[in-house]
N, C-alpha and C positions, 0 to 999 in steps of 0.2 A: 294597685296604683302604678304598679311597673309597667304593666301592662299599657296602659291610657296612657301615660307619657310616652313610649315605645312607638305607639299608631300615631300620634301626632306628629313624631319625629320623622317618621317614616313617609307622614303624607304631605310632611312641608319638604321632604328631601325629593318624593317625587315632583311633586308641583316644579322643583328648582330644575327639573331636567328639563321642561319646554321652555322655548324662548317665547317670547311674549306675543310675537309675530303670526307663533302657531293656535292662538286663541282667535284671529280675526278669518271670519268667513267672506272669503272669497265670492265674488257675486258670478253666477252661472254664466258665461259667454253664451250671448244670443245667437243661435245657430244661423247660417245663413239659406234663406230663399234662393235655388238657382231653377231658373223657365228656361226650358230645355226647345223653347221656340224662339227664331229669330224676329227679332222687333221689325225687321224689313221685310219680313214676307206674310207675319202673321200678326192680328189682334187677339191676344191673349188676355181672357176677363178672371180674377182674380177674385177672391173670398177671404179676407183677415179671419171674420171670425171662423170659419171651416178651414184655415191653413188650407188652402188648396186651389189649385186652377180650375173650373169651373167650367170653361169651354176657351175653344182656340178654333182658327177659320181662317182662311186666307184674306188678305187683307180688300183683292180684289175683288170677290165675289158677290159684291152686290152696289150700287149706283148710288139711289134714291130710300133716304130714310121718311116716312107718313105716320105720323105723328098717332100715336095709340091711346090718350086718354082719352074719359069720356066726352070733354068737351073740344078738344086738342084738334088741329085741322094744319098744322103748321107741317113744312116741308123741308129738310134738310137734305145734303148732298153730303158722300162719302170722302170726307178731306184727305182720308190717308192715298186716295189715290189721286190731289189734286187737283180735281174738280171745279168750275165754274159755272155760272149759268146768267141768264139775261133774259130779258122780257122783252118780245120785238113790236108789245104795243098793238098786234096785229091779229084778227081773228080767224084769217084767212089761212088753215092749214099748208094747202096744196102752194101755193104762194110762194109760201117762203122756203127758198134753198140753197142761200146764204147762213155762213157762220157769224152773221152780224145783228148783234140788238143795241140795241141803245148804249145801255151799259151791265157791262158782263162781271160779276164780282164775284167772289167767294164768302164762304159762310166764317163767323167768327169764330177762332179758336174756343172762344168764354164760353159758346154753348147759350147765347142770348138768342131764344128763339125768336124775339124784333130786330135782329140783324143779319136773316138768311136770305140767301142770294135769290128764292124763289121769292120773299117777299109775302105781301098779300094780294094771291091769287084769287081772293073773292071777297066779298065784303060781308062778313059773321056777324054786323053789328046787333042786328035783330038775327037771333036763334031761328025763331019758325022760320022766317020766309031772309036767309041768306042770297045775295045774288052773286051768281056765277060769270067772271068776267070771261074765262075761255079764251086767253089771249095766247097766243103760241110762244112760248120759252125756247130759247136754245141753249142745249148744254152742250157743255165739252167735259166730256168723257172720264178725263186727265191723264197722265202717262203708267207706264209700269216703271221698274225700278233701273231700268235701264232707259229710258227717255221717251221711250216710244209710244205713243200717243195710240190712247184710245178710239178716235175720233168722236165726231157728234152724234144729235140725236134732236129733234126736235119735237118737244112736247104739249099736250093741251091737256091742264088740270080739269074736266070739265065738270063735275060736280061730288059732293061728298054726302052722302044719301045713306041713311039708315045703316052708319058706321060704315060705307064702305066708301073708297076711292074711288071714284071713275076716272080713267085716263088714255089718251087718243096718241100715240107716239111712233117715228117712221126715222129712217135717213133722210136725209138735206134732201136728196132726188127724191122720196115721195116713194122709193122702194122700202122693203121690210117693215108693211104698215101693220099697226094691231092696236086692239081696241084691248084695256085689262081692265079685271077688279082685283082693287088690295082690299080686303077686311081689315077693321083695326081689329088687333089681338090685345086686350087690357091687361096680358101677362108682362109688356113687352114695353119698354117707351116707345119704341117704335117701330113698325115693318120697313123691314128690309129688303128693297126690291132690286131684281137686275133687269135690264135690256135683255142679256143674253136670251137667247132662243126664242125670239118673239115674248117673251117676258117671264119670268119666274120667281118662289118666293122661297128659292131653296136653303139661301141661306139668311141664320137668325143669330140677332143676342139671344145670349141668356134670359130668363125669367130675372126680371128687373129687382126682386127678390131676393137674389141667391149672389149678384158678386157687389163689388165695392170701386173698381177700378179696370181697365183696359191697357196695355201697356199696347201701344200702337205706334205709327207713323200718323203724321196729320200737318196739313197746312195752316199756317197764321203769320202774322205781318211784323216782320221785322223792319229795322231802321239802317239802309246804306250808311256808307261814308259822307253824304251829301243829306242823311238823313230824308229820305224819298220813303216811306214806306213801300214796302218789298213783300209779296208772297213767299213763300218759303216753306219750304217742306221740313220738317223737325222731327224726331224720335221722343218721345219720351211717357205718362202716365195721363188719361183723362178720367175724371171720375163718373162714377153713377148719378143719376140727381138722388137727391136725399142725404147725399154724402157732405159734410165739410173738411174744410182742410187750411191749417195755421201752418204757417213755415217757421222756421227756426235753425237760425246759423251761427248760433252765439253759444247757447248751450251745450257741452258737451253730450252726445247722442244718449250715453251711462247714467247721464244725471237728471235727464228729463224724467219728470214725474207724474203721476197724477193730480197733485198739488201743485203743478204750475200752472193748469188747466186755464186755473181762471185771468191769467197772463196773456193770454193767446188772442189775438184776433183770428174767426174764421171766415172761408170765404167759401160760395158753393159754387164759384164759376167753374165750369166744367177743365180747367185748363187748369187748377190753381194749384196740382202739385207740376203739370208742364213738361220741360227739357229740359229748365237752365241745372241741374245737379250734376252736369256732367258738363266738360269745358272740350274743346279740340285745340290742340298743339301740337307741331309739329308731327304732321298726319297719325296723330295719334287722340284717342279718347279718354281721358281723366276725370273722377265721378270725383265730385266734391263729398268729402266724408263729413266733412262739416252741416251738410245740407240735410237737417232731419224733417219733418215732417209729421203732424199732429194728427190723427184723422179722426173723426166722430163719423161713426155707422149711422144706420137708419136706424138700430135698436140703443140709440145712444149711447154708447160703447167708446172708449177713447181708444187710439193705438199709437204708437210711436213708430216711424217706418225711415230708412234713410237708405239709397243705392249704395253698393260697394262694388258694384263690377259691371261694365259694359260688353266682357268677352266670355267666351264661354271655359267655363273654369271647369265644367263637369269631365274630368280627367276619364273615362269611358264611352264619353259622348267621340262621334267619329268628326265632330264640325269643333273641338276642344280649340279654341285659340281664337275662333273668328269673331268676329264683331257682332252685337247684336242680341247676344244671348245675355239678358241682364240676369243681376243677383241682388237681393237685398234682405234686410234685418228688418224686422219689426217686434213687436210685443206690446200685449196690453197692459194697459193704464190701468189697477187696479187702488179704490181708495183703499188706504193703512190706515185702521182703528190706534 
């Protein structure tokens, strides 16, 4: 009996030594993501579920994006270098060697393939027997990071045959002419083409498969002080298609859960996680910590992801300080039985 009373005393006299504080677990700090590539020079494609970068490329190294599904025939231009193009209406190659079409626009930030600046270059309405308009586009090139302008190119989509591109493209002067075929590649959403040296297909995304998101430069349309819609060249994340993305500036980044899932509106415009998480003042860059972001995989997957740094924090890195180098949090959204 002495005994039993003894261990009890003893194990209410331990209990009495921790403070009550030391009974609550501490939730694990989410490590942070630092990409050891500059968002100015490079498009960096990214994997949630692989925790890992996937591929990186220079941002300039390719023009024209040709659309890779099986039924897919749409034409996109590479925003992050600013790019424009226009249709001169005119079928006459040799003709035309003026930088003027009608009208010359850019492609949507959203990633609406009904809203690219190529347009419709042919009429798909009937599959079997589509017709080929062959109208001569001019594009502009767009600048590098320094302003200096790629110059033009003038193009003839002329037909899309047994998956592949056919396309006819020179200088204004009717010099540096060549005739190319792209292949669609169904790995891909889309081939990647350059001008560069009479035309090439050197560089690629990823296997459409394998990331989630791009952390890029890219053009879309902001509103002046006069509110004019504005081109503008922006930094920040576009997604993969098959990807969604909810935003969220209210909830603390710690407390979002899987359980708030169903709270959420998503959206799959290509833009939808964007630029706005980070503000410029006084020439300085400030990520909104506030600014988290919901995302659903193509393996239906949730993640939670939110920027914390616009500079390069990787204290071994030799560019440690400069602009550019993003970092951010994320983790999955797992349901709690």
């Amino acid at each position: 009996m002495y005994r039993a009373i003894l261990a009890i005393l003893l194990s209410v006299s331990l209990v009495s030594c921790f403070k009550e504080n030391d009974f609550v677990i501490k939730p694990i700090p989410i490590p942070q993501t630092k990409i050891p590539y500059s968002i100015y020079e490079y498009q960096t494609y990214f994997s949630l579920n692989d925790s890992k970068i996937i591929a990186h490329s220079n941002y300039a190294d390719w023009d024209i994006g040709f659309e890779s599904t099986e039924s897919g025939y749409h034409i996109i231009l590479n925003s992050s270098r600013f790019m424009y193009a226009g249709n001169t209406g005119v079928t006459n190659f040799n003709g035309i060697t003026t930088n003027i079409a009608d009208t010359m626009i850019f492609d949507r930030s959203s990633g609406n393939l009904d809203s690219t600046a190529i347009g419709d270059w042919a009429d798909f309405s009937d599959v079997q027997n589509p017709i080929f308009y062959q109208k001569v586009y001019i594009i502009n090139r767009g600048v590098d990071e320094n302003g200096t302008s790629y110059g033009f190119k003038k193009i003839i989509f002329e037909k899309l045959e047994n998956n592949t591109y056919y396309i006819h493209f020179a200088n204004l002067d009717n010099t540096d002419e060549h005739f190319f075929q792209v292949p669609k590649d169904p790995s891909r959403n889309f081939v990647q083409f350059s001008f560069e040296n009479g035309g090439n297909l050197n560089t690629q995304q990823p296997d459409k498969e394998l990331w989630d998101f791009n952390l890029t430069k890219y053009t879309t349309i902001l509103y002046d002080n006069n509110n004019a819609p504005t081109p503008y060249m922006v930094r920040g994340a576009l997604i993969n298609s098959g990807i969604s993305v909810a935003k969220d500036t209210i909830t603390p980044f710690e407390s979002i859960s899987f359980e708030n899932i169903s709270n959420y509106t998503f959206s799959s415009k290509q833009d939808a996680i964007g630029y706005d998480w980070k503000t410029y003042k006084n020439d300085n860059y400030i990520v909104k910590l506030n600014y988290s972001y919901i995302i659903k995989d193509r393996s239906n997957n949730y993640y939670k992801l939110r920027f914390t740094d616009f500079y390069n924090s990787i204290d071994t890195d030799p560019n440690f300080g400069e602009k550019g180098y993003l970092s951010f949090q994320f983790e999955k959204l797992d349901y709690v039985k």
